[in-house]
Every structure is written in C-alpha cells, then in structure tokens.
N, C-alpha and C positions, 0 to 999 in steps of 0.2 A: 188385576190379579196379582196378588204377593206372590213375591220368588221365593219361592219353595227352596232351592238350597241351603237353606240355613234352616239350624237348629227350632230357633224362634220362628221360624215363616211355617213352618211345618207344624207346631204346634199350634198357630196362630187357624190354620186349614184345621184341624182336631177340634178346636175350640169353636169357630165358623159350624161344624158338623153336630156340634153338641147345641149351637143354639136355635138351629132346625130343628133337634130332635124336641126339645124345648115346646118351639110352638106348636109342632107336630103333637104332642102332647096336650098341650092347653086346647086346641082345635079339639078334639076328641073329649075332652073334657066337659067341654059346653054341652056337649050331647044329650049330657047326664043331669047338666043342671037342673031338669025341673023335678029328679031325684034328690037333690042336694048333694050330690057329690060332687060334684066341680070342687070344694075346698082344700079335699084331699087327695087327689088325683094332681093338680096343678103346684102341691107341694110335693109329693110323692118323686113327680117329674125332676125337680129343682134338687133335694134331698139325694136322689139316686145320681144327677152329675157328682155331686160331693164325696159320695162313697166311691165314685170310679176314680175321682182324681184325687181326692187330698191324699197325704201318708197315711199306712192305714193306723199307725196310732190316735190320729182324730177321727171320734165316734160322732156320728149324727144319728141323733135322738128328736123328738116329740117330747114336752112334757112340760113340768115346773122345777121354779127353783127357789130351796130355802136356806137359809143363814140358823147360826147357832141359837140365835134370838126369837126362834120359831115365824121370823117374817114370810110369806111366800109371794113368789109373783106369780102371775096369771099362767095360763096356759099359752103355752109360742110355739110357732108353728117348725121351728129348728133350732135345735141346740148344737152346739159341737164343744167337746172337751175332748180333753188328752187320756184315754183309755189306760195310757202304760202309768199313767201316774195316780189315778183314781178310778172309781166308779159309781155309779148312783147309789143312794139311798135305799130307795124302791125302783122295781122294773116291770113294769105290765105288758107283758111279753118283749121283745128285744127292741121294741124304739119309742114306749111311751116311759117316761121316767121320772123320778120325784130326785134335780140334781143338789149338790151341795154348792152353796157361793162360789164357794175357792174352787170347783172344779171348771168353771164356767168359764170359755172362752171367746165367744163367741155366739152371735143369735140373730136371725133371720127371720121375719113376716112377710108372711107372702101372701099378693092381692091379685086376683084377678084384673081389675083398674084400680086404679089408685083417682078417689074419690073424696072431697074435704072431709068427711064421715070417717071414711078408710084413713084418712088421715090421722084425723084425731086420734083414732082407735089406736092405730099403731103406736104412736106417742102416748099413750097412757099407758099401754102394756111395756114399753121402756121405761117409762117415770117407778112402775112399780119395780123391775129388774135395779136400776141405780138408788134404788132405795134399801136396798139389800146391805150389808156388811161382812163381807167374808175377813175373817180373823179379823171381825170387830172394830171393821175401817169401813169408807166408803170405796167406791169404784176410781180408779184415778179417770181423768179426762184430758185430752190435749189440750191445752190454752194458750198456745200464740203459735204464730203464722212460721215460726221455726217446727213446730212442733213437740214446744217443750211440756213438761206434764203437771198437772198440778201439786204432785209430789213422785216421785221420781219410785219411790219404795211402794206405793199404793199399785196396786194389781187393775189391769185395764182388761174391759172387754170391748169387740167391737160389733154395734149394732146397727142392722141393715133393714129397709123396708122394701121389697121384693117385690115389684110389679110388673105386669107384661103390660099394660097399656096406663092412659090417662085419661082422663075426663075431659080433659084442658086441650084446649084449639092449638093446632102447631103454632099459629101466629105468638110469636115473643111469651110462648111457652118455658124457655129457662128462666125468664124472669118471675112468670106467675106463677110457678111451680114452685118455685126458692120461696115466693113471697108466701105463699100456703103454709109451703113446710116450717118454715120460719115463727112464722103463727103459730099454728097449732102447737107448736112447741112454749113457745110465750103464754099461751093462754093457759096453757096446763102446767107450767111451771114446771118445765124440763127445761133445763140450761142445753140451748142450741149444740152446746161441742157432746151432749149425750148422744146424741143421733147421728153414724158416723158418716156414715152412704145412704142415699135412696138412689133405688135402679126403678127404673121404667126402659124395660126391654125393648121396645120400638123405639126410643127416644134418646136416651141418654142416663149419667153417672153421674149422680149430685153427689157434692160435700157440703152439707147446710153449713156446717162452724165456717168455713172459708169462705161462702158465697161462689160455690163453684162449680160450673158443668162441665163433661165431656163428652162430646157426639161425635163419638168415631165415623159411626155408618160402617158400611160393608160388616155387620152383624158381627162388631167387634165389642159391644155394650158388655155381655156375658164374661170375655177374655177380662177386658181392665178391671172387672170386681172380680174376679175371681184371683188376679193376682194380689190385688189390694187383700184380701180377706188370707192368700196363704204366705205374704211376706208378715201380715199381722201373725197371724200363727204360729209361724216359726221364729219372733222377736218373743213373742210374749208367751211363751210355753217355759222356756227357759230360764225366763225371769222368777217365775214362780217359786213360795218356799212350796217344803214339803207338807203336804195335803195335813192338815189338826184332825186325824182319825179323833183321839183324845175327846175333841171337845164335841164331837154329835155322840159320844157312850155318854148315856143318863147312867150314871155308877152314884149318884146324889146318897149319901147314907151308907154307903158299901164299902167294906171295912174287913182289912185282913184279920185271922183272928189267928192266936197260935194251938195248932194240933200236932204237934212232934218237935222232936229236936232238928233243929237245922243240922244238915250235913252237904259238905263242899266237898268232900273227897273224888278226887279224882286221880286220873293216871298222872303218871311225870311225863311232861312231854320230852319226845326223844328226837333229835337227832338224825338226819338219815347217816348210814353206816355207807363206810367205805366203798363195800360191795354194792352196795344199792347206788351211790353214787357211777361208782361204774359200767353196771348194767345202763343206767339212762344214756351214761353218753355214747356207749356201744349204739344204743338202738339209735338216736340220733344221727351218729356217724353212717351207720347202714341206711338212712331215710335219705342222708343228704347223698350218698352214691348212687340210692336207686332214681333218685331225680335229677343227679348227671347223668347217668347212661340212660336213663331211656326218655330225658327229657319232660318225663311228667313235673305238672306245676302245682297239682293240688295235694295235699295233703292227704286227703279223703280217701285219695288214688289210691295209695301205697297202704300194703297192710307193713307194721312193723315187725321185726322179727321178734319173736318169743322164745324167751331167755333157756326156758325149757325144750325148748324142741330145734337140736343144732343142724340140722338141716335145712330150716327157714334161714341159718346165716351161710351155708353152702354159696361161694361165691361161682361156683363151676356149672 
C-alpha cells in the first residue's frame, strides 16, 4: 500500500480509484454490446476521467479534423485542444466536432481489445491525422532517444491507442505486442515515432518509437499515461502560434469597395487630472488601512470609499 502522506501518494490513491471506476464502466458496457453500444459507453468512461482531471481549458471532444487544404481525417474517438485559444469549426452538439489542425492537441482511440485488426485500424486513423498540415507544415515528431524533434518550430501532437485488454497471451506479451504495433505501423506506412503510447489497461504502457514498456501493476497503467498526455499538454499548448482565423475565411474574390469618405476623428486623449490622481491614491490609502486593522487579505472584502459620500471615509 503507497503511503498516503505525500502529495503524489494521495493522488496516486485518486488515480487507483479512477481506474476501478474505468473497468467498472467497461464491465457494464459489455451488457450492451449486442446493442452495439459498448463503443460508446467505454469511450464516454475514458473521455469523462479527462474532463474531471485535465485544466479546464482543455476541451474533450468526438469528431474530425481538417487543414486549410480541405484534407480530413477519419472520425476519432477523442480529441482535446485548448478551448482558451481556439474552437471548432463545426459543433454537433457539445462533443462531436469538425476541428481545425492548428487547434489539435492531442487524440486518443479507444478499444475495447486491442486486436491485429484493431491495430491496424488505429494506425491508419493516425496515418490520416499526420497527414494533415496545420499552417501548411507537417506534424513534428520526436526522432532520437533525447527526444529531439524533427524541427523544433513544427507543432506536435500526441497520439494514444486506448485499450482495456489484449488478445495476446501474457507469456512475453511486451515483446509481441511492440512487435504488432511496430508492424502495423510499417505496413501502413506510418513512421513508428507517429504513434506515441499504446495503453492496454490490464497490462501495461508502450512507447512504440523507443521500444518501451511499463507495468507498474497495483492499477497504476491509467496514472503514468495520464501524466504523460498532461506534462505533453502543458509543454506543447504554449509553444503554439496564434490560431490563422484568416486562413479557414473563404473571402476568395471579396473586395472592399469605397462608400464615403473616411473619417479618423477622434477625441484628444487626455490626461488624468490632478484631482483624479488624488482621489485614487486616497481610496488606495483607505483599502490599505482597512486591511491593517481588520486584517482582511482579499480585495473583494473591502468595499472602497466613494469619493462622494464622506461618511464611507469616517474613520470614527
């Protein structure tokens, strides 16, 4: 049992409790399958961890994603981009979405097994996402064991294939599982470093480009990707330029034409006056006394005095 004292052991418990709720969910799921809803149910599950943990300025969405070159890729089962800095296209109701490249951080397929099939599939719905060109570039991608990029200025996203189980025998399972993913990636002609994680939730936390597993056990699979996916988030939100509104307006042909005379007149900008200056630092002065003597910290607290009514400055 982790010792709960610490910050990290404590969230590490939260993250353990979030990957019960998990199977708990997919368990229920199955119920349904010979309705065909298991697909969405067992995303739905995954989807709603992400909205309770990430910042809420990353949006988890359903949907596609297109470049100014009108390319689209497939339907994916999770998107996430930076809400404060953009927004979709189109919205078909609040989580299916039609995204822009540039806004595209991030994206997750999720399998009930992960199967050579399911495999494949996944790797082609990424071959189509890195085939995209947001401001008319490609995707960058990590290419050596430092972690350096294949251009440093190219915008990265990171792509996950989301499984609760495997098809594959535990016997020397990390090696035939790398060897599949590895494949299919080869065969479809997706350069290995595209594909950044695969999780298989009972098993373990592949990096295909490295050749690398991790099996924590004690239902800590869920914890290491999910910090993996939000130390990526918060490197790569900030690198970003600012979203090319510009270039998804079709304004093609469209042309100011002149109807009046221009006019720029405006006020003279002024000044503040003497007086104005000294009422400020009055009320200031009054803000900082009322937060010595009574010890209040917030701002919010205190109403400030009003210049007009000299009773609000009554110090008696």
């Amino acid at each position: 049992m982790a010792n709960v004292d610490t910050g990290g052991a404590k969230f590490q418990v939260v993250l353990q409790g979030a990957e019960d709720s998990l199977w708990t969910s997919f368990k229920q799921a199955r119920l349904y399958e010979q309705r065909g809803d298991i697909g969405d149910s067992r995303e739905d599950a995954l989807a709603l961890f992400l909205r309770e943990r990430l910042p809420s300025r990353f949006t988890i969405a359903s949907g596609e994603v297109v470049d100014t070159n009108g390319n689209q890729s497939g339907q994916t089962d999770i998107l996430i981009y930076d809400s404060g800095a953009t927004s979709p296209l189109l919205a078909h109701g609040k989580t299916n979405v039609l995204l822009p490249a540039e806004a595209l951080l991030a994206t997750v397929e999720v399998k009930s097994k992960l199967t050579k099939a399911e495999a494949m599939k996944s790797v082609g719905g990424i071959k189509k996402l890195h085939s995209l060109r947001p401001w008319d570039a490609p995707y960058g991608v990590v290419n050596g064991a430092n972690g350096s990029r294949t251009d440093q200025k190219l915008p990265r996203i990171l792509t996950t294939v989301f499984a609760y189980q495997s098809d594959l025998g535990q016997k020397e399972w990390t090696v035939n599982e790398m060897a599949r993913i590895q494949s299919a990636c080869l065969d479809l002609g997706l350069p290995v470093p595209c594909l950044d994680r695969v999780v298989v939730l009972d098993r373990g936390l592949m990096n295909p480009a490295y050749g690398k597993t991790i099996m924590p056990g004690e239902k800590r699979v869920l914890g290491h990707w999910f910090f993996n996916l939000m130390n990526f988030l918060a490197r790569e939100s900030v690198r970003r330029q600012p979203f090319p509104w510009n270039d998804y307006q079709n304004s093609k042909g469209d042309i100011w034409i002149d109807s009046g005379p221009s006019n720029f007149v405006v006020p003279e900008a002024k000044s503040a006056t003497v007086g104005q200056r000294n009422k400020a630092e009055e009320v200031r002065s009054w803000l900082a006394a009322m937060r010595n003597r009574n010890g209040v910290q917030g701002m919010e607290e205190v109403i400030p005095p009003d210049p007009l009514i000299p009773s609000l400055r009554d110090d008696a």
